[in-house]
RODO-2510 file (C-alpha; in nm, 4 decimals, decimal comma):
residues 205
     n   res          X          Y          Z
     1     x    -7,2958    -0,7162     7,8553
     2     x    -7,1892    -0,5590     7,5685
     3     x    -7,3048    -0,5868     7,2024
     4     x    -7,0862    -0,7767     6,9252
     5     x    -7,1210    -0,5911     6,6102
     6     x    -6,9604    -0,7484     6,2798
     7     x    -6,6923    -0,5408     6,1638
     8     x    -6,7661    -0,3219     5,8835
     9     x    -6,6299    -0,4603     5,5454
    10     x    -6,4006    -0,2638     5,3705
    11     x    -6,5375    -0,0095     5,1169
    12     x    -6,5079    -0,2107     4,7543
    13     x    -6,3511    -0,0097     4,4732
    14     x    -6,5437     0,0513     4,1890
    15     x    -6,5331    -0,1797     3,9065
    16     x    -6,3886    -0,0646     3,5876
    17     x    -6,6478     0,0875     3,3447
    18     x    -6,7339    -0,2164     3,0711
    19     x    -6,6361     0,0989     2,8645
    20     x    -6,2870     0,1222     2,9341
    21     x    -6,2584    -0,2444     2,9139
    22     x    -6,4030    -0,2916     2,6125
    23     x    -6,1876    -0,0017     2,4567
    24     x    -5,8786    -0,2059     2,5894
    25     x    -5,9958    -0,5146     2,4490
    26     x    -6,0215    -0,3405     2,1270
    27     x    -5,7049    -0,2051     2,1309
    28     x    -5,5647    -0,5253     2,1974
    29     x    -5,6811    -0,7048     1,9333
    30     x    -5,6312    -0,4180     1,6971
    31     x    -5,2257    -0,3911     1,7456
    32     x    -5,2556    -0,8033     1,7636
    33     x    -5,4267    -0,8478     1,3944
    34     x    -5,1958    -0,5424     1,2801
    35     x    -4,9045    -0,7186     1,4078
    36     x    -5,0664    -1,0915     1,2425
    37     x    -5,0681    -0,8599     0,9369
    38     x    -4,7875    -0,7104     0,8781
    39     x    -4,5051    -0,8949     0,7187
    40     x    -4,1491    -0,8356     0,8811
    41     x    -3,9349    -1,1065     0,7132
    42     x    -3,8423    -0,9035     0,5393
    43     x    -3,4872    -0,8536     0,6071
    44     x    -3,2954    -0,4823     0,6521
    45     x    -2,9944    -0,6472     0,6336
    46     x    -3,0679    -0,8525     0,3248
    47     x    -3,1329    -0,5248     0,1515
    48     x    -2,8078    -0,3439     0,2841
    49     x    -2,6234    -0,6843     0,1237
    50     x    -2,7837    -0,6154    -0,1875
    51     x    -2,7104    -0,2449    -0,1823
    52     x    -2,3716    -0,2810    -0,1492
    53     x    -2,3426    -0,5216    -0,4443
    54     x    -2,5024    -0,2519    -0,6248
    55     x    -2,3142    -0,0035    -0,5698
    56     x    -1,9906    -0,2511    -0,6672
    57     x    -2,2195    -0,3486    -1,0131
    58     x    -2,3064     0,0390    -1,0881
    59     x    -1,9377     0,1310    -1,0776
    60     x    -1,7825    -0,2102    -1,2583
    61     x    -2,0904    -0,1547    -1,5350
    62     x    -2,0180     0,1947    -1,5949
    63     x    -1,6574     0,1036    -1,6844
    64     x    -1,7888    -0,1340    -1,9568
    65     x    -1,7105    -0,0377    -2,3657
    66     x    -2,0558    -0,0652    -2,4510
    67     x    -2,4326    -0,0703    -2,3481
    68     x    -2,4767    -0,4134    -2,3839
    69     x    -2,1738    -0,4767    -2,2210
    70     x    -2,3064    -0,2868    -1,9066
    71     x    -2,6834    -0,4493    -1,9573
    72     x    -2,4800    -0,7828    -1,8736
    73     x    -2,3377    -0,6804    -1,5825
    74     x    -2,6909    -0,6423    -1,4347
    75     x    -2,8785    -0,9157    -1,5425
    76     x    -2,5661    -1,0955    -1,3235
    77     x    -2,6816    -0,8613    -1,0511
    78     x    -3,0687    -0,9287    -1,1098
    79     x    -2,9811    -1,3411    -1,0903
    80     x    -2,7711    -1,2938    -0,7422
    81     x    -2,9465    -1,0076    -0,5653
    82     x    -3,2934    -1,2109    -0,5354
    83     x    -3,0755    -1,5535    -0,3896
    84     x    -2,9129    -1,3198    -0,1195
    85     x    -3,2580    -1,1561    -0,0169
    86     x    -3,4226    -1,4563     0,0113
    87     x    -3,1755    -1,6112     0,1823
    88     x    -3,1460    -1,3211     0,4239
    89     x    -3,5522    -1,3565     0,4732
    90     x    -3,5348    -1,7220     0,5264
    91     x    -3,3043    -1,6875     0,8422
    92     x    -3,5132    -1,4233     0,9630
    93     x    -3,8160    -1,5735     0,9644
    94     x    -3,6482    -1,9125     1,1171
    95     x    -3,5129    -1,6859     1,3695
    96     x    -3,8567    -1,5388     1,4596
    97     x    -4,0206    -1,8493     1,4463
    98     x    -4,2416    -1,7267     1,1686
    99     x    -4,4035    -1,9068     0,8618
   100     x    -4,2358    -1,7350     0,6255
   101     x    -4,4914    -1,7978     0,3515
   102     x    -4,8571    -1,8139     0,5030
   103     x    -5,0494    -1,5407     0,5481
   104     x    -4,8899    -1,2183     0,4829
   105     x    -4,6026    -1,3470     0,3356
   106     x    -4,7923    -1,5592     0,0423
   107     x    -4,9678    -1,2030    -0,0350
   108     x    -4,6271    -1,0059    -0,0096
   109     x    -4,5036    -1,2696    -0,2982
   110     x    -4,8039    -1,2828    -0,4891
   111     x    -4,8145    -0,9167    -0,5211
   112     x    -4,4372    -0,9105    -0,5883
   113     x    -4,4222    -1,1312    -0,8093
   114     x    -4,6131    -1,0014    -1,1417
   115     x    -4,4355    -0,6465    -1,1816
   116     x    -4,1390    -0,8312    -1,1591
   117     x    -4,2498    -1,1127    -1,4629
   118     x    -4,3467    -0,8166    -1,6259
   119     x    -3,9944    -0,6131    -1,5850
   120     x    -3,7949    -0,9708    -1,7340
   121     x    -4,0652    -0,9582    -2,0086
   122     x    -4,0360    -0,6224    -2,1075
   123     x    -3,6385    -0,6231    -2,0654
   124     x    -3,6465    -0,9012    -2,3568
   125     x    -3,8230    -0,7004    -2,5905
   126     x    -3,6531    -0,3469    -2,5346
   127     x    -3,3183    -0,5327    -2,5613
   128     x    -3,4228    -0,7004    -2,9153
   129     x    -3,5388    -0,3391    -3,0135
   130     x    -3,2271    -0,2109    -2,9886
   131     x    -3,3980     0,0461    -2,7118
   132     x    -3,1181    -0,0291    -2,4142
   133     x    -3,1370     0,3278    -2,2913
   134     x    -3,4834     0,2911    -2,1480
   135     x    -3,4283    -0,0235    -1,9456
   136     x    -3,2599     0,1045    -1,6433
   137     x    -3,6053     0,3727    -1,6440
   138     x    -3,8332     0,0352    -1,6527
   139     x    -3,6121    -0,1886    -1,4183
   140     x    -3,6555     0,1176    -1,1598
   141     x    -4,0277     0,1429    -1,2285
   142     x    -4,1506    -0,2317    -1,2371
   143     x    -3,9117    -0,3137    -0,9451
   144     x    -4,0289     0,0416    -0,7248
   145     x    -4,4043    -0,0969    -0,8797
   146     x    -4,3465    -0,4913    -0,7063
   147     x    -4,2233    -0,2856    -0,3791
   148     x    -4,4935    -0,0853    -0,3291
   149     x    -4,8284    -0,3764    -0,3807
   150     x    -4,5418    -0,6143    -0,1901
   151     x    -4,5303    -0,3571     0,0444
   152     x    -4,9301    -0,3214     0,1169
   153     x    -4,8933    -0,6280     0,3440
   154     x    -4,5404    -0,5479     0,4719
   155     x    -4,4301    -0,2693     0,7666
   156     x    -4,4794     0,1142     0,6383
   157     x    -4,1752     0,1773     0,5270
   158     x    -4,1565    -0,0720     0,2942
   159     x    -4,4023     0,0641     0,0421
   160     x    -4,2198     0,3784     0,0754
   161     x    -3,9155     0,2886    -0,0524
   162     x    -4,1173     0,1524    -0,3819
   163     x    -4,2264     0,4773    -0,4443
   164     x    -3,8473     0,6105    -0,4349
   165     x    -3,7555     0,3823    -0,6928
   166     x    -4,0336     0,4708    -0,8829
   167     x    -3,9373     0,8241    -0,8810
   168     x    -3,5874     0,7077    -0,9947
   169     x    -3,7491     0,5405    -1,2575
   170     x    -3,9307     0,8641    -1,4006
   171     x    -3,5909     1,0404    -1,3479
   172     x    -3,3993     0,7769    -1,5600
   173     x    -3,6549     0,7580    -1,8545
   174     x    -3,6275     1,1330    -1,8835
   175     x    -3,2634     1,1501    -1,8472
   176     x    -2,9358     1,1279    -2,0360
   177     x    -2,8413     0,7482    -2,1325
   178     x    -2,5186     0,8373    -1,9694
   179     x    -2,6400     0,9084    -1,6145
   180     x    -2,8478     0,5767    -1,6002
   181     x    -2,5173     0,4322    -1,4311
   182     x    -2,5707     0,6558    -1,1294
   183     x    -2,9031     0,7014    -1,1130
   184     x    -2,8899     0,3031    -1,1264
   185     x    -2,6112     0,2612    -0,8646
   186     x    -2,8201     0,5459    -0,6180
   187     x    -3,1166     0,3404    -0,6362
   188     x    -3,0337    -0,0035    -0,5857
   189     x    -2,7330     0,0639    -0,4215
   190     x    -2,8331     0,3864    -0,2050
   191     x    -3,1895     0,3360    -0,1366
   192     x    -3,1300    -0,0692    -0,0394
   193     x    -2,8743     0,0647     0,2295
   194     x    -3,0538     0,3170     0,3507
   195     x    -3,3936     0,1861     0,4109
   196     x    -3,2663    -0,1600     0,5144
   197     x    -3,0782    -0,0328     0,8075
   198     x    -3,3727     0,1329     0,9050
   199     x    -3,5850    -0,1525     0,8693
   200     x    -3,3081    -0,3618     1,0486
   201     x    -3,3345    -0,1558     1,3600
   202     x    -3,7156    -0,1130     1,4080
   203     x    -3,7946    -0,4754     1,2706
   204     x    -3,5830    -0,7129     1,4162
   205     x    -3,2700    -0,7423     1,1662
***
C-alpha cells in the first residue's frame, strides 16, 4: 500500500522589506501634506481676466492729458481687478470642493493682505506729495511683495511671478515717468496672462 504524502505548499514570496514600505508610506504622506499645503484656488484664469483689463487700462491711461488723469484710471483698475479675482477663486474652490479660506488659504490672505494696506497707504501720501511718478515703481513693488509671502503657501509658480513684478518695480522707479505706462501695462497686463495660463493648465483652471 502506498504512502500518502501531503502535497508540498507552494514556495511563499518574500514579504516586502518594512524598508521599502516604510519609504512608501513616507512618500505618501509627504506629496499628501504638500498637496494639504499648497493653495491652488488660486485661479489662472482669474489672472488672464485681469491681465487683459490691464492691458485695455495701460493703453486708455496712457492716452490721458495728465498724470493724475492717468493715476485715476488705475485706482478704477485697482477697485475692479481684486472683485474679478476673487470671484474667479471663489468658483474654483466651489468647483474643487475646497474651503477656500481654512488652512492655506487664511495664510495666503493674511500674508497678502499687509503689502497691499501698505501700497493704498503709501499711494495716499505720494499722491498728496505731488510725487506721482514713483507710484507705478511702488504699486509694482508692494503688489510683486504681497505675491511672493502670498505665494509661500501657494503652488511654485506663484511666488515667482511676485518676484517679476518686483523687478518691474525696480525698473519703473529707475525709469523715465513716461515709460511707466508700459512698463505698467507689461506687468499687470503681460505677466497676469502669462503666468495664469500656466497656472490654469497645471492647476486645475
Amino acid at each position: 500500500m502506498t504512502s500518502v504524502r501531503p502535497l508540498r505548499p507552494p514556495p511563499a514570496q518574500d514579504p516586502p522589506s518594512l524598508h521599502l514600505r516604510a519609504m512608501d508610506n513616507l512618500a505618501f504622506i509627504r506629496d499628501t501634506m504638500e498637496a494639504a499645503g499648497s493653495f491652488t484656488a488660486v485661479s489662472g484664469w482669474g489672472m488672464v481676466a485681469i491681465g487683459v483689463l490691464s492691458i485695455g487700462v495701460a493703453i486708455t491711461g496712457g492716452r490721458q492729458g495728465s498724470p493724475a488723469a492717468e493715476l485715476n484710471t488705475w485706482l478704477g483698475w485697482a477697485v475692479l481687478s481684486p472683485l474679478v479675482m476673487i470671484w474667479a477663486m471663489v468658483r474654483k474652490a466651489r468647483a474643487a470642493r475646497m474651503p477656500l479660506l481654512s488652512g492655506p488659504g487664511r495664510k495666503f490672505v493674511l500674508s497678502f493682505s499687509p503689502p497691499m494696506f501698505v501700497g493704498a497707504l503709501l499711494t495716499l501720501v505720494l499722491f498728496r506729495a505731488g510725487f506721482l511718478e514713483a507710484i507705478p515703481g511702488v504699486w509694482l513693488l508692494l503688489y510683486g511683495t504681497a505675491v511672493v509671502a502670498g505665494g509661500a503657501f501657494s503652488v511654485k509658480i506663484v511666488p515667482v511671478m511676485g518676484l517679476c513684478f518686483m523687478a518691474a518695480g525696480v525698473i519703473s522707479l529707475f525709469s523715465p515717468m513716461v515709460w511707466n505706462p508700459w512698463i505698467m501695462g507689461a506687468a499687470f497686463g503681460g505677466l497676469h496672462v502669462a503666468f495664469g495660463i500656466a497656472i490654469a493648465r497645471r492647476h486645475g483652471g
